[in-house]
C-alpha positions in Angstrom: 119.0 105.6 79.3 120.7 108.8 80.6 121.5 111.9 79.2 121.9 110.8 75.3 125.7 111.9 73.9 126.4 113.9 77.3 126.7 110.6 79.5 127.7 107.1 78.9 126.7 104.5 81.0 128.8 102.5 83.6 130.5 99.9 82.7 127.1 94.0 77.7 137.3 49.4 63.9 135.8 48.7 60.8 134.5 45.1 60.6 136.1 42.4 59.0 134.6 41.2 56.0 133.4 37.6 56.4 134.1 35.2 53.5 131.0 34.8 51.4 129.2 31.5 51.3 129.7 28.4 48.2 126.8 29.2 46.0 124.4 26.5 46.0 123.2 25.1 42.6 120.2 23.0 42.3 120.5 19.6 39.9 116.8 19.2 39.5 115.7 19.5 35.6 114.1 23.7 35.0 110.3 22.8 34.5 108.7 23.7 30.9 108.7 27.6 29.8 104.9 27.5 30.0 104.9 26.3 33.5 108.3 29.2 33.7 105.9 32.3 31.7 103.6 33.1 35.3 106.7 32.9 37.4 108.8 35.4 35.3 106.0 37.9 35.3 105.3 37.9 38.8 109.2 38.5 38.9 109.3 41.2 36.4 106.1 42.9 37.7 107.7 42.8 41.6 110.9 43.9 40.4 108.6 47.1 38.4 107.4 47.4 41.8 110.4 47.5 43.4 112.0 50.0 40.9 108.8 52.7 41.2 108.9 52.3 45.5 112.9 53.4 45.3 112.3 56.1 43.1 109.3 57.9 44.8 111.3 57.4 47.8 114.8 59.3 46.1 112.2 62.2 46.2 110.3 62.1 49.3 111.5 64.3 52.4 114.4 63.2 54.0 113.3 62.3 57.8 114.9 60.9 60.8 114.9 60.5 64.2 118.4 61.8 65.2 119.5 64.1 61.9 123.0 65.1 61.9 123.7 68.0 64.2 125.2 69.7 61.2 121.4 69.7 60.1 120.2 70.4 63.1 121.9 74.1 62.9 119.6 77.0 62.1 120.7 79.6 59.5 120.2 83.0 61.3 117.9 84.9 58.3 119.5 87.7 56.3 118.6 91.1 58.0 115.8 93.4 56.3 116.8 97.5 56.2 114.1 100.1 55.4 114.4 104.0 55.1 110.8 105.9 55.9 108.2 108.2 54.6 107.3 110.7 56.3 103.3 110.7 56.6 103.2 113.4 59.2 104.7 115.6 62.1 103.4 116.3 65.0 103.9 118.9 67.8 106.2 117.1 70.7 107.4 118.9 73.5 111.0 120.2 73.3 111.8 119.9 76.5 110.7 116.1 77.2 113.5 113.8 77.3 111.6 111.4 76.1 112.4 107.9 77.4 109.8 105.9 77.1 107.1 106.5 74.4 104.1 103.7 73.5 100.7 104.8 71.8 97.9 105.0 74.2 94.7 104.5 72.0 92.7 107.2 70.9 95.0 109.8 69.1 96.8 110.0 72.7 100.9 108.7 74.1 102.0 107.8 77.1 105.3 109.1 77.8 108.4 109.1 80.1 111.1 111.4 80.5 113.9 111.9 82.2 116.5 113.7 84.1 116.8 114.7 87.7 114.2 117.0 89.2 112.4 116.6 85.2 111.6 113.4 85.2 107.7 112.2 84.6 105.2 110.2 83.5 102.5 111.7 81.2 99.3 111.3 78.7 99.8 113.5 75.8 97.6 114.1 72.6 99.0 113.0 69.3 97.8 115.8 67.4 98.9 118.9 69.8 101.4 117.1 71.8 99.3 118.8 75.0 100.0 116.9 78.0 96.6 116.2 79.2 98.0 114.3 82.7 101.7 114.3 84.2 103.2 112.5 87.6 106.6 114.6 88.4 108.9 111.6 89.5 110.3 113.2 93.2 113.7 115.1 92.0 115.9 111.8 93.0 114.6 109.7 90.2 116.0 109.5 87.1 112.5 108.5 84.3 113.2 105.6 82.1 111.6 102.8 79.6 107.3 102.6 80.1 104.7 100.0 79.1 101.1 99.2 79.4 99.8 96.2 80.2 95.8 96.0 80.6 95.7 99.2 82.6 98.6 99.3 84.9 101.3 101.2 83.5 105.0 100.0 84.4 108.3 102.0 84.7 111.9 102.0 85.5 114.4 104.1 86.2 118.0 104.6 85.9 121.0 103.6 87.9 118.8 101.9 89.9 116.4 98.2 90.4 113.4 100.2 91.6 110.3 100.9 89.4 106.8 102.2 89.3 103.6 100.7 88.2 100.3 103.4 87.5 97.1 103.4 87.0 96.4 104.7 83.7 93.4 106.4 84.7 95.0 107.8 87.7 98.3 108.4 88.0 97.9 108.4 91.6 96.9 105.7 92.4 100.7 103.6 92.0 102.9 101.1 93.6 106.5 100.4 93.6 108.9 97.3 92.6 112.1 96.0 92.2 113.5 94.1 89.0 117.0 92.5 88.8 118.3 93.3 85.8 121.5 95.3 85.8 119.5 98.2 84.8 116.2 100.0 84.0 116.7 101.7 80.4 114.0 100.1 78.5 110.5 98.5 79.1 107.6 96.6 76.1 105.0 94.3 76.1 103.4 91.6 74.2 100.0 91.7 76.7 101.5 88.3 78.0 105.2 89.1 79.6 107.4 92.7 80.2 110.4 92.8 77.9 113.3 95.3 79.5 116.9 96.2 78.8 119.7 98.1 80.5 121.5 99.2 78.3 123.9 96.8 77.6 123.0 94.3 74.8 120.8 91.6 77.0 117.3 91.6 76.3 115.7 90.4 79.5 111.9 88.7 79.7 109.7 89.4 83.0 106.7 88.1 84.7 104.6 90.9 85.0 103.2 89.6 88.4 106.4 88.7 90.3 108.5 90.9 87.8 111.2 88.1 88.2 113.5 87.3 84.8 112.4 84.0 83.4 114.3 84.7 80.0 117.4 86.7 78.9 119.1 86.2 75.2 121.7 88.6 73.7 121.3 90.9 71.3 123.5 89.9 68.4 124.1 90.8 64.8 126.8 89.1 62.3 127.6 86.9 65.9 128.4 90.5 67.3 126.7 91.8 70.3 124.9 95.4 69.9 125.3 97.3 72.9 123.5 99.7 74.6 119.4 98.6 73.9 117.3 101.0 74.9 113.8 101.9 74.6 111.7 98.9 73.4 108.6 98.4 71.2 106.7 95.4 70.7 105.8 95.0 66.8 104.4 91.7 65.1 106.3 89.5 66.9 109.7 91.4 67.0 111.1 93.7 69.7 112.3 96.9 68.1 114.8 99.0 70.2 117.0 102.1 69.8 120.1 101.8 70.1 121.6 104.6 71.8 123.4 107.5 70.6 122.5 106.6 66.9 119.8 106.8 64.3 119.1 103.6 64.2 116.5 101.0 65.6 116.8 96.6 66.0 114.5 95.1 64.9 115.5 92.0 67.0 113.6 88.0 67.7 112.9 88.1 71.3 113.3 83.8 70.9 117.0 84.1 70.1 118.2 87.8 70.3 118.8 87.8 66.4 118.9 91.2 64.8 116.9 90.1 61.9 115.9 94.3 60.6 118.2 97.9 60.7 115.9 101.2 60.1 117.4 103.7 59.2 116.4 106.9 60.5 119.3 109.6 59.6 117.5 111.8 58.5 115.3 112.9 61.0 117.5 114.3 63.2 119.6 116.0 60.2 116.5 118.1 59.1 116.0 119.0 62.6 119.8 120.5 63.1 119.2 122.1 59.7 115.4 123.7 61.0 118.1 125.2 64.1 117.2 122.9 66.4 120.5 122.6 68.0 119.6 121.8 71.5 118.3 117.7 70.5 119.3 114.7 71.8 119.5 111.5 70.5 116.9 109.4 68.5 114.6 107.6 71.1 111.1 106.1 71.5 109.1 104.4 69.4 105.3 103.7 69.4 103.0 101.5 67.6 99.2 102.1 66.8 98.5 98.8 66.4 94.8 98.9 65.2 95.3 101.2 62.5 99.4 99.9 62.1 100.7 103.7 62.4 104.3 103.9 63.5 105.8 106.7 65.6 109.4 108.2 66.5 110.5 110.8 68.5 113.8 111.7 70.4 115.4 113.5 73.4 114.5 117.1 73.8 113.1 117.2 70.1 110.4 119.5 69.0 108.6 116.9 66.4 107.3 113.3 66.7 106.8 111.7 63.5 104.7 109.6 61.9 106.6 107.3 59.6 105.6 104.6 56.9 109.0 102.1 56.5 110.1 101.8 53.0 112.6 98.7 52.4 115.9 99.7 50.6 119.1 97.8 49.4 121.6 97.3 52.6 125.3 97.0 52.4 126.8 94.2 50.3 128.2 92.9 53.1 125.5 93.4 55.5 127.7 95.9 57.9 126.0 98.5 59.2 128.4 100.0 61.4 129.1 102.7 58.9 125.6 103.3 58.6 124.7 103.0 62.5 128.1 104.8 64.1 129.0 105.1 67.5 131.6 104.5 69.8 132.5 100.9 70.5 128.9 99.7 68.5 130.1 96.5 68.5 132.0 94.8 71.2 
């Protein structure tokens, strides 16, 4: 996404009863009550029967071939949200406008960052935030969302369709591509398909070979669309994305576009504006160690990346968060 709060982006017969039939009623004699004794227990033992098959079936599942469509209707589940603990802070570069972020194995991140004639791709140790190899993007490109995938590295880029894929090993070694999304803001993975966004609230699936769209939902909350995704994470089976220009990250069902988490991050970039840090951006990139399930944020231009445990907290009544997550136009 661009330049955090400095730019926005362009512009996410009922039947008749028949008359019943004259009861027949036999003349022949009833036989003796001994020869009547075995007939009325078979009777009375069928009709036991009878009784003990409707019952078990008053409360076994209900099943049918074509249930109402009333059934048929999903609930959407009621969102999680979670503050953090800080476990640690790390060094991060202040003047990285950090666009993409994912963790790269080994105490090391891969990173992107943006804006013109600043924009590149880099390896950078956790623990120092040294950047240990960096690609300067030619002065025309704009650095967006990254993801790895095996060992090819892919990247997009703002305002336009084109991206980049590396080798991790070598950043030299790249080619290019173009994507059809409206956009190149975000970029995850799942090791199987690309997930991207463009920063409006679509949440776009690729092939990773062909880098064609073979799925698209809408990111949605309350039946209200978020706008402006941006950088993506892929975590346990959820795609968690910032949302730009506030402190808050999605944690959204790639099947249906569901918001189904909020985290709240506040306070993160508060501490920072208090330390003097006055020359951040906004809250963005998230990485996930997934081996030992360590959790990193950064943002735009800030001096810290954190490491952050999530700690689940009492939402709104109401579930809103846009008091909690503001922005301009949040919700369209």
């Amino acid at each position: 996404m661009p330049a955090g709060s400095r730019r926005r982006p362009p512009p996410p017969h009922r039947r008749r009863a028949m008359a019943p039939a004259p009861l027949s009623v036999s003349a022949s004699p009833l036989p003796p009550f001994y020869l009547r004794r075995p007939l009325l227990i078979a009777a009375a033992a069928a009709l036991a029967a009878l009784l003990l098959l409707l019952a078990a079936a008053a409360h076994a599942p209900w099943r049918a071939d074509s249930p109402p469509a009333a059934l048929l209707r999903r609930q959407a589940p009621a969102a999680r949200f979670y503050s953090f603990d800080l476990v640690r802070e790390y060094p991060h570069d202040p003047y990285a406008f950090t666009q993409g972020l994912l963790y790269g194995g080994n105490d090391t991140l891969f990173e992107s960052t943006g804006l013109y004639h600043r924009s590149s791709v880099r390896k950078v140790q956790l623990q120092t935030g040294k950047v240990l190899v960096q690609h300067q993007m030619d002065g025309n490109m704009f650095g967006e969302g990254l993801t790895l995938l095996g060992d090819r590295l892919f990247q997009v880029t703002w305002l336009k369709n084109d991206g980049f894929i590396y080798d991790r090993h070598n950043f030299s070694k790249r080619e290019s591509f173009t994507h059809k999304m409206r956009d190149g803001w975000g970029l995850a993975t799942d090791g199987k398909v690309l997930f991207g966004s463009d920063g409006t609230s679509k949440l776009y699936q690729l092939d990773p070979k062909s880098l064609e769209v073979t799925k698209m939902v809408t990111v949605k909350y309350h039946d209200n669309e978020v706008l402006y995704v941006n950088e993506l994470e892929y975590i346990d089976g959820e795609v968690w994305a910032n949302v730009w220009q506030t402190d808050c990250i999605a944690r959204v069902s790639p099947e249906d576009g569901e918001v189904v988490g909020w985290i709240f991050l506040h306070e993160l970039r508060q501490h920072l504006l208090k330390s003097g840090n006055m020359d951040i951006d906004v809250l963005n990139g998230i990485a996930w160690d997934e081996e030992n399930h360590r959790l990193f944020v950064t943002g735009k231009l800030w001096p810290k990346l954190y490491e952050i445990k999530l700690r689940p907290v009492d939402g709104p009544a109401d579930g809103s968060v846009e008091k909690l997550c503001p922005r301009a136009s949040f919700y369209r």
